[in-house]
C-alpha positions in Angstrom: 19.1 -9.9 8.7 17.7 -12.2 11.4 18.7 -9.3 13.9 16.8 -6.8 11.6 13.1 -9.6 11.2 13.5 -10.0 15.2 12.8 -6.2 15.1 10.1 -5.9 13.0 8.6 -9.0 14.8 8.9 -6.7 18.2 7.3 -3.7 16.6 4.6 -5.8 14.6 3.7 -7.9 18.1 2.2 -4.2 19.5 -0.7 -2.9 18.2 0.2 0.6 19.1 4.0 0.5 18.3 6.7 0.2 20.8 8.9 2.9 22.2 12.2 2.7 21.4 13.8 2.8 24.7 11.9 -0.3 25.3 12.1 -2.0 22.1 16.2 -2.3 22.4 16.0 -3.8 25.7 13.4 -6.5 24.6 15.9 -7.4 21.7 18.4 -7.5 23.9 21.0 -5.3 21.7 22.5 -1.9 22.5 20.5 1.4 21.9 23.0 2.8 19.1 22.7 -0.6 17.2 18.7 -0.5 17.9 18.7 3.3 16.5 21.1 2.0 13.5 18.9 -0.7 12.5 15.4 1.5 12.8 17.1 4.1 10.7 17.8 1.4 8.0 14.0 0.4 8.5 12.9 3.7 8.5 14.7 4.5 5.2 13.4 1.0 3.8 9.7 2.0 4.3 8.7 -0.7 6.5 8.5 1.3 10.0 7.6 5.0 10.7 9.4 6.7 13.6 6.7 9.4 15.8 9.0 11.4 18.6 7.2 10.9 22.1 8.1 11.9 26.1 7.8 9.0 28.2 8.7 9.8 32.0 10.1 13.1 31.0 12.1 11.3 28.6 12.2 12.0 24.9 12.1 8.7 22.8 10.5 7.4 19.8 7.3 5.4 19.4 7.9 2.5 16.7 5.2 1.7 14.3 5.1 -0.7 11.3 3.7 0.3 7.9 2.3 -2.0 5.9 3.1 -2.8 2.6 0.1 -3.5 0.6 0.9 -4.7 -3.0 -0.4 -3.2 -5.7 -3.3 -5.4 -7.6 -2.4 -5.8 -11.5 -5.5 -4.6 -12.5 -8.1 -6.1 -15.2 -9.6 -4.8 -17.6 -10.4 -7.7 -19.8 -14.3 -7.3 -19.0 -14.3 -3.8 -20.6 -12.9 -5.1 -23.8 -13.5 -6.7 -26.2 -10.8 -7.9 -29.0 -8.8 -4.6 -28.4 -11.4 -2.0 -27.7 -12.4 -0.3 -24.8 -16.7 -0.1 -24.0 -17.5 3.3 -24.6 -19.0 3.6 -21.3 -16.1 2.9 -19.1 -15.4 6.8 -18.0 -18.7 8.3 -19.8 -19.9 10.5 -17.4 -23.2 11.5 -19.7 -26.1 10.1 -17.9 -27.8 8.6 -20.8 -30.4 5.2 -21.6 -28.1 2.9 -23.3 -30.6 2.0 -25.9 -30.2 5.5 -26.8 -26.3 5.9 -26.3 -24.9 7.0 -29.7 -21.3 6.1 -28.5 -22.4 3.0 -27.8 -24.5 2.0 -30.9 -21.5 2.9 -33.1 -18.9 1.0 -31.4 -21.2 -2.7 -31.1 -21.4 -1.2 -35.1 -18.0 -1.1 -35.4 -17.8 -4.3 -33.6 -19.9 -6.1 -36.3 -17.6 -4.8 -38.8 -14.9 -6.1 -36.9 -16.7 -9.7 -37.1 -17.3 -9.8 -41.3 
């Protein structure tokens, strides 16, 4: 695993990715285990592989992807108790004070209340 982080830290390091005839010699490894480990990468999500000529050579240019997490998201200030506002995903352009949808849901929220 330390192998496989001391990768990642070489590709991450270069803003433009790293070719991979270059990147096993700065980890100091052998190409087949280099090619081994960015195929387990690859596979894994965390690096994307673009085929490239350098000096008439064919290699690969190593870049990471980054992993954004994904954002539980909120929607306590559309509710209230357990209903939704009737305006989150109306698309009928209409004056609130008017909004029929609306009137009978802060209605039905007065129920709610007695």
């Amino acid at each position: 695993m330390e192998l496989e982080d001391k990768i990642l830290k070489l590709i991450k390091s270069r803003k433009k990715g790293i070719l991979q005839n270059e990147l096993w010699k700065k980890a100091e490894i052998d190409r087949r285990k280099c090619s081994r480990i960015l195929e387990k990468l690859e596979k894994e999500g965390k690096i994307v592989r673009e085929e490239e000529t350098d000096k008439s050579v064919r290699t690969y240019r190593i870049k990471s992807v980054e992993i954004k997490e994904k954002k539980a998201k909120d929607f306590k200030l559309l509710m209230v108790r357990e209903l939704f506002d009737p305006c989150t995903g109306c698309s009928i352009e209409c004056v609130p004070e008017h909004c029929i949808m609306l009137k009978d849901w802060v209605f039905g929220l007065i129920d709610i209340e007695l």
